[in-house]
N, C-alpha and C positions, 0 to 999 in steps of 0.2 A: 269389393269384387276385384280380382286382379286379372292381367289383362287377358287378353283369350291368344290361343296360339293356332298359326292355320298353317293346311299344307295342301300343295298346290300338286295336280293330276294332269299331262295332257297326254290324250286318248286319239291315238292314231290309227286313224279304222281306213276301211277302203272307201269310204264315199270323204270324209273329213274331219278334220283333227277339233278335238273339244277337250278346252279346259275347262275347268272345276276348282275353285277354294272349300276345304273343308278345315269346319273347326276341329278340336281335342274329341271331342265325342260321334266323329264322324256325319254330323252335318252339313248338307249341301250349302255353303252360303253365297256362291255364286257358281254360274253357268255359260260359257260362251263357245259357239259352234263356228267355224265356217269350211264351207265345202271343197276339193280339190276333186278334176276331171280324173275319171281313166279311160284310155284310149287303149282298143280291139285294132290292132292291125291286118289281123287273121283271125279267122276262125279259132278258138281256143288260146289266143294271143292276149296277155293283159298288163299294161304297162304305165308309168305312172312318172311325172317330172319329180325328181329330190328338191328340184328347187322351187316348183309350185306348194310341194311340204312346207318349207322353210316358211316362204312367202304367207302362209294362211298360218303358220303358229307364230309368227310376227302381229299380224292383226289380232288375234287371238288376244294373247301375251299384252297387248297394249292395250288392247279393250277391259281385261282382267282389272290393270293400275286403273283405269279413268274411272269404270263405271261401279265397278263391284262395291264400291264405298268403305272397305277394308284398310287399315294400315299397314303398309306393304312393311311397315316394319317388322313384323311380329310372321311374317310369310319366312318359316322358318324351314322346308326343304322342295324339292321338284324332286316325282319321278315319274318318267315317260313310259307311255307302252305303245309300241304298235303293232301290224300288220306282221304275221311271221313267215319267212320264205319268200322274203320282199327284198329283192339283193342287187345290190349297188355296186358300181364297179366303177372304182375312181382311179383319178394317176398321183403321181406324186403330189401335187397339191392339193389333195380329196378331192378336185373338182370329178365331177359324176361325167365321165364317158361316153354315156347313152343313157339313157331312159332307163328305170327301177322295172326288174321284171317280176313281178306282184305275184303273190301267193297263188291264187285262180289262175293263172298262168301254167299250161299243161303243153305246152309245145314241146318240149322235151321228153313224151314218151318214147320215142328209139333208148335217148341215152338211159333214160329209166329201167329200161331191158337189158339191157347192156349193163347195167351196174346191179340189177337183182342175180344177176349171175354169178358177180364177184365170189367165192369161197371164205370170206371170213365172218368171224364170228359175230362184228357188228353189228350184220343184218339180223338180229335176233331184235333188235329196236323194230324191225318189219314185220314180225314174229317170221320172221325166215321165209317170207312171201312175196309178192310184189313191192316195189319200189314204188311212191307215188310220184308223179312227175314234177309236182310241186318243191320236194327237197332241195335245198341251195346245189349239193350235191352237183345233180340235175341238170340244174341249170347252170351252174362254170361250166359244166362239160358239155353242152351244150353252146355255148360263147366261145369257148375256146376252138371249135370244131367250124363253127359258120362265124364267125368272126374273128381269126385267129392273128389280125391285126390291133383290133381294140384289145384283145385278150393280152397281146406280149406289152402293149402301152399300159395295161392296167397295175397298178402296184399295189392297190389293195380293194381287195373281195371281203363283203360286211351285208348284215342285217341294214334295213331302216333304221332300225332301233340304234347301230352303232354309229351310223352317219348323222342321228340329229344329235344323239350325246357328245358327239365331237365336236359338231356344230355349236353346241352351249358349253362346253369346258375346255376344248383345244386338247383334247385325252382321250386317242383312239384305244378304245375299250372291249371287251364280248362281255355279254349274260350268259352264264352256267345253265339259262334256261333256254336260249335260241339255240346253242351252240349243242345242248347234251338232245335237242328233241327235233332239229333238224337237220344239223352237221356231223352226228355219230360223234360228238364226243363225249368221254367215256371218263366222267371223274375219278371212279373207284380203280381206273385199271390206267392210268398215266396218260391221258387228257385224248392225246389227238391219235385215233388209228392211223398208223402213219403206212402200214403195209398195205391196207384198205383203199388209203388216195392212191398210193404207187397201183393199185393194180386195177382203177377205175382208169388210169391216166392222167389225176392231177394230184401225181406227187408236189408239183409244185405251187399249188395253190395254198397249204399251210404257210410256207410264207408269206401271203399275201392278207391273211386272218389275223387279228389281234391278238398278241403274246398275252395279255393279261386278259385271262376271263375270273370274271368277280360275281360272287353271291348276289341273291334277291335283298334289294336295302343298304347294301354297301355301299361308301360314297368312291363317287367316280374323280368328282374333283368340284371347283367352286363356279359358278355361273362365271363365266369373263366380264371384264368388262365394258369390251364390245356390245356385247349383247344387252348386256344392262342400258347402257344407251341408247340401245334398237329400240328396248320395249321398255323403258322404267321398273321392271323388276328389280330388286336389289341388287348391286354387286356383292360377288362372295356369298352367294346363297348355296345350301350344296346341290348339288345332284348326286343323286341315290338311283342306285340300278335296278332296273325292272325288268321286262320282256314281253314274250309276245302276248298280245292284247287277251287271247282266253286264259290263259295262263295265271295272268295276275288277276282278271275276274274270279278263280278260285279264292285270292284270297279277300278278294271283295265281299264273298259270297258266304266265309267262313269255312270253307270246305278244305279245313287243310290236316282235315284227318278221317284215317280210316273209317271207311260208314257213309260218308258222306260223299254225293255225284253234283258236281257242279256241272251244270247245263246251258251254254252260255247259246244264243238266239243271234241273231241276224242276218249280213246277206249271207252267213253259213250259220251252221248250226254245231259247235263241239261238247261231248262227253266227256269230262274228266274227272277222274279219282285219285285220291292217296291208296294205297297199298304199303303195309308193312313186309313184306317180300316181295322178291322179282320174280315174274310171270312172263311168257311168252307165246302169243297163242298167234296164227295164222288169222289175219284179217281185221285185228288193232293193232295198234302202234303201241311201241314201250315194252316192260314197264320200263319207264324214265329215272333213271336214279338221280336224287341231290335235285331235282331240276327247280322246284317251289321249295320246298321244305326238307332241310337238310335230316338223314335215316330214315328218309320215305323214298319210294317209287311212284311216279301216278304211271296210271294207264290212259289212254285215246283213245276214242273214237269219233269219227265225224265226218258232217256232210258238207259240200264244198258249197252248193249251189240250194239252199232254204228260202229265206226273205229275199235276196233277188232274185228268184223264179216267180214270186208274187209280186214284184213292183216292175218285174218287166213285162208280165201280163196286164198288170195294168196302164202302165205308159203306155204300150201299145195295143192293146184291145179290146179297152173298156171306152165306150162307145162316148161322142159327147151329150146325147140324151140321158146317160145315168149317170156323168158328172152335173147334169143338172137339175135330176131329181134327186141326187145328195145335196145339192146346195138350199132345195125347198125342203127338203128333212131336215134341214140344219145340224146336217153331218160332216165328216169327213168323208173324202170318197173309199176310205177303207172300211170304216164303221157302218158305212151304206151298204158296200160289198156284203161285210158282216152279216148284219142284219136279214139279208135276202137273204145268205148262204144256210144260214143258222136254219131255217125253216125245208129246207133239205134232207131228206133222209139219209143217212151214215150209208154210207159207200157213195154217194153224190148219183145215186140211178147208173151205176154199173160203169163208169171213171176209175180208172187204174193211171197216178199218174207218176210215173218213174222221173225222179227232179234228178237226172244227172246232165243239168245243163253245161256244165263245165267238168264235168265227169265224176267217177266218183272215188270216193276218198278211201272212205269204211262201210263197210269190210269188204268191197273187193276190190280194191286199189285198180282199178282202171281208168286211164285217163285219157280211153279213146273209149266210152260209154257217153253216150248220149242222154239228151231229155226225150221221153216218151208220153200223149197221152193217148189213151186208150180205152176204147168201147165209147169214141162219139156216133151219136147218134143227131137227126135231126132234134131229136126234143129238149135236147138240152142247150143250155143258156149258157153266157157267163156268169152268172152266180155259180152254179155247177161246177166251171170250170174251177171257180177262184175256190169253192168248199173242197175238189179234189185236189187242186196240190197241197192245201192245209193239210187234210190227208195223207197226203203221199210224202209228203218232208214225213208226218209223223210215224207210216210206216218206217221209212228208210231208220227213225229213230230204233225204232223196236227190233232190226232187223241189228241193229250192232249190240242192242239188248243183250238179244242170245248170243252174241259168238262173245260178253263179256259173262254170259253167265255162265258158258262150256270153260269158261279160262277159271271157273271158280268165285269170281266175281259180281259179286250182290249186294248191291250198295241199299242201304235201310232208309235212306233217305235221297231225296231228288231238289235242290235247290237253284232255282232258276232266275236268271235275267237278260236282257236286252232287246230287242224289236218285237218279238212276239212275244212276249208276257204282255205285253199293248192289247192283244187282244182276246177277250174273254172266249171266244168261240175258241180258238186256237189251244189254248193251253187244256182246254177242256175236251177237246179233240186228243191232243196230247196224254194227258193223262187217262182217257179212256182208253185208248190203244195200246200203251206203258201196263196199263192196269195197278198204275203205281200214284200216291198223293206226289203233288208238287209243291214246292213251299217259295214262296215271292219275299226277297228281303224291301224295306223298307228304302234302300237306293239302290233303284232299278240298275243306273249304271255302273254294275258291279267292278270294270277295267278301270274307273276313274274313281272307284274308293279304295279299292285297291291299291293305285297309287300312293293315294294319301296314305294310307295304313304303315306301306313299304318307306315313305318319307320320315310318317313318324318316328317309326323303328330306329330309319338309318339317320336321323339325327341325335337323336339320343332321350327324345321324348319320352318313348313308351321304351319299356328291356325287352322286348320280345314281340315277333309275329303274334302267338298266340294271345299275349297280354294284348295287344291293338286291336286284335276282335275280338276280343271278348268284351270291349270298351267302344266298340266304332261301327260292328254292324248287328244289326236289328232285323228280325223277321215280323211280317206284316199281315200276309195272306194266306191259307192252306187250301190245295185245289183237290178235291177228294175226286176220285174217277167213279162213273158207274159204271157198274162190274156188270152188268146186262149187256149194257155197251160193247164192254170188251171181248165179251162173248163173240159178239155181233161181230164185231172189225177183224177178229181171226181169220174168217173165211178171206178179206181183201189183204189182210197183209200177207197170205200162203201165196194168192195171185201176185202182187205184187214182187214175191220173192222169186215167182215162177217165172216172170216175163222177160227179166234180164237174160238167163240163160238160154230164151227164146230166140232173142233175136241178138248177141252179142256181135255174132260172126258179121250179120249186116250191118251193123253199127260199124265194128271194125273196118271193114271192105270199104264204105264211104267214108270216116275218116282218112285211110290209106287215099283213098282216090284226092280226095283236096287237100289232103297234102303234099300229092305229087304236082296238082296243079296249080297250086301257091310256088312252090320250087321252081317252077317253066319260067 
């Protein structure tokens, strides 16, 4: 038997970075998590240290060498993913300026307004609609406007994703995938809209971006070896380019062809396709050219605020009398949730719950929309509570459904992973509202085989993306919806779609007010 060959994934999410070894055949053979804080300064405010990153993919990385029982010999490439619209503003020695202003981060809706205005053709990646407040965009012009001191010190403006690749190869780099689906650039028509920055106000932040943006799988350059000394990974390993963390779950997922909707879950929730043509509709994003798979498009859509709207109801609302009757079930406190929820009739007893805790994404790009829940009454619980925002993520799903099916787009298949495929009520919730089957691969964490896939490739493993899934990922589960069901949840998702445009302008009004009072 000859020796086995592994490729190494680390997964940089917003709660914490996890790596993964995987064999030639896409096997998990080892696992290691640890956590990094984010800190709310304001209302709508979400920010993150680069160097608390660093710091937990260091433990990580050294825990992989000791424990995994693996020969780090045969650990033949790294490729990273993380957090997208997670941007870093360093000075000439990369040291990081301030704090990472993190994806969930919406404080720049003015500049947001102000840039969906611009007149050129770029914005057709908006489908010519609102600006989300999340785009890198965004947020320089936002930096350079209320800090226009760290802004003139800063030399170089980058992804997560570009400052830890620098951090591992000394080779400041972009991904064709950060760069084409948050930055406007525009592969097919000569990279960077440069009349677009001049007329938002940051002509001059293209200089501050990485001259060389490189494919999915491409090597960046060789692990230092510094860093090999930090952690015991090899020196001279390569690093392979990835991007942002749903992105490369596509190809974790297999989903890198037309037909196919990869559905990636956590504290957000994204919708993503291949498309064999460009498409432009009002209320997704794209289509994205080149960005995963080169002669393809995908298309977006998504919600900002999913599985953390459910773990922040339960931090702070779930009582400690039902964390202690999950511990005599011999449960989890989410599987307990579950459980009670499940026995709930579908609409949760008249619960409409609008998840735009951090505002929303798709399809109405508003980043001064709120979370709403609606029609409590005394008689409802927190089980209630926690069965309608399942709920209400899953309308908000269905509700980018249709503005992707007016765009022509009708994906034949729905393949999903990450936090909520954990739970059997949810996906089943899910797929009765969709009216559509769901299909579970065989490694849940679709961003971290992904990885490995794009390491394969870009070492020279496997010849092709599509050769490496067809060889690395596996389907497991199919979730069949009932169509009664779906009958059923029509009537909450019409409400649900009704209520935004109810009360938008008061939502607006009080964000406006605490934003004037955070300024004082």
């Amino acid at each position: 038997m000859g020796k086995e060959n592994y490729f190494i994934g680390f997964d940089f999410g917003t709660e914490s970075v996890r790596g993964a070894v995987f064999d030639q055949n896409g096997v998990l053979r080892y696992e290691k998590y640890v956590e990094y804080p984010t800190y709310f300064p304001a209302p709508g405010w979400a920010e993150q240290k680069p160097d608390e990153w660093w710091e937990s993919f260091i433990v990580v990385a050294r825990d992989i060498v000791k424990n995994s029982g693996l020969d780090c010999r045969y650990f033949n490439g790294i490729t990273i993913d993380t957090t997208s619209c997670s941007v870093v503003f360093l000075d000439k020695d990369f040291t990081p300026l301030r704090n990472a202003i993190i994806w969930m981060d919406v404080r720049s809706h003015s500049q947001a307004e102000r840039i969906a205005r611009a007149k050129s053709d770029i914005l057709r990646y908006n489908g010519f609609g609102s600006v989300s407040a999340e785009w890198m965009p965004c947020k320089a012009l936002w930096v350079k406007e209320n800090e226009p001191d760290l802004y003139k010190n800063t030399k170089y403006v980058c992804e997560f994703q570009d400052y830890i690749n620098y951090r591992l190869t000394g080779k400041y780099v972009g991904s064709i995938n950060n760069t084409t689906v948050r930055w406007y650039y525009d592969p097919r028509n000569g990279g960077w809209p440069v009349d677009f920055y001049r007329e938002i106000g940051l002509s001059e932040v293209i200089d501050k971006f990485p001259e060389r943006i490189l494919p999915l799988g491409s090597e960046i350059g060789k692990l230092s070896s510094d860093v090999s000394k930090e952690t015991g990974l090899p020196s001279g390993i390569p690093i392979l380019q990835g991007g942002a963390d749903a992105y490369i779950a596509m190809v974790g997922l297999g989903a890198i062809k037309p037909g196919k909707l990869a559905f990636i879950t956590g504290s957000s929730h994204l919708m993503l396709g291949h498309t064999d043509k460009g498409f432009f509709q009002k209320g997704i994003f794209g289509a994205f050219p080149d960005c995963v798979m080169p002669g393809y498009f995908v298309v977006e859509g998504a919600q900002i605020s999913t599985g953390s709207v459910l773990k922040w109801f339960k931090d702070q609302f779930v009582s400690k009398d039902i964390e202690t009757s999950a511990r005599k079930d011999g449960s989890t406190l989410y599987d307990y949730m579950s459980k009670k929820a499940e026995k709930i009739d579908i609409g949760s007893e008249g619960l409409i719950v609008l998840n735009y805790w951090q505002g929303n994404r798709n399809p109405l790009v508003d980043s001064k929309a709120r979370g709403v829940i609606l029609g409590l009454s005394l008689k409802h619980t927190p089980f209630h509570i926690y069965r309608a925002i399942m709920e209400g993520v899953s309308y908000g799903t269905e509700h980018i459904m249709r503005y992707f099916k007016k765009a022509g787009f009708e994906p034949e298949e729905i393949i999903a992973c990450g936090g909520a495929t954990k739970s059997t009520l949810w996906m089943q919730i899910q797929s009765d509202v969709l009216g559509l089957p769901i299909l579970l691969t065989e490694e849940s964490n679709a961003p971290l085989l992904g990885d490995a896939i794009l390491a394969a490739v870009g070492s020279g493993f496997y010849s092709s993306i599509d050769d490496a899934v067809e060889r690395m990922v596996r389907i497991k589960e199919k979730i069949v919806p009932d169509l009664k069901n779906t009958e059923k949840y029509k009537f909450y998702v019409e409400k649900y779609i009704a209520t935004y445009p109810a009360l938008k302008d008061i939502m607006h009004e009080i964000v406006d007010y605490e934003h004037k009072k955070n300024k004082k």
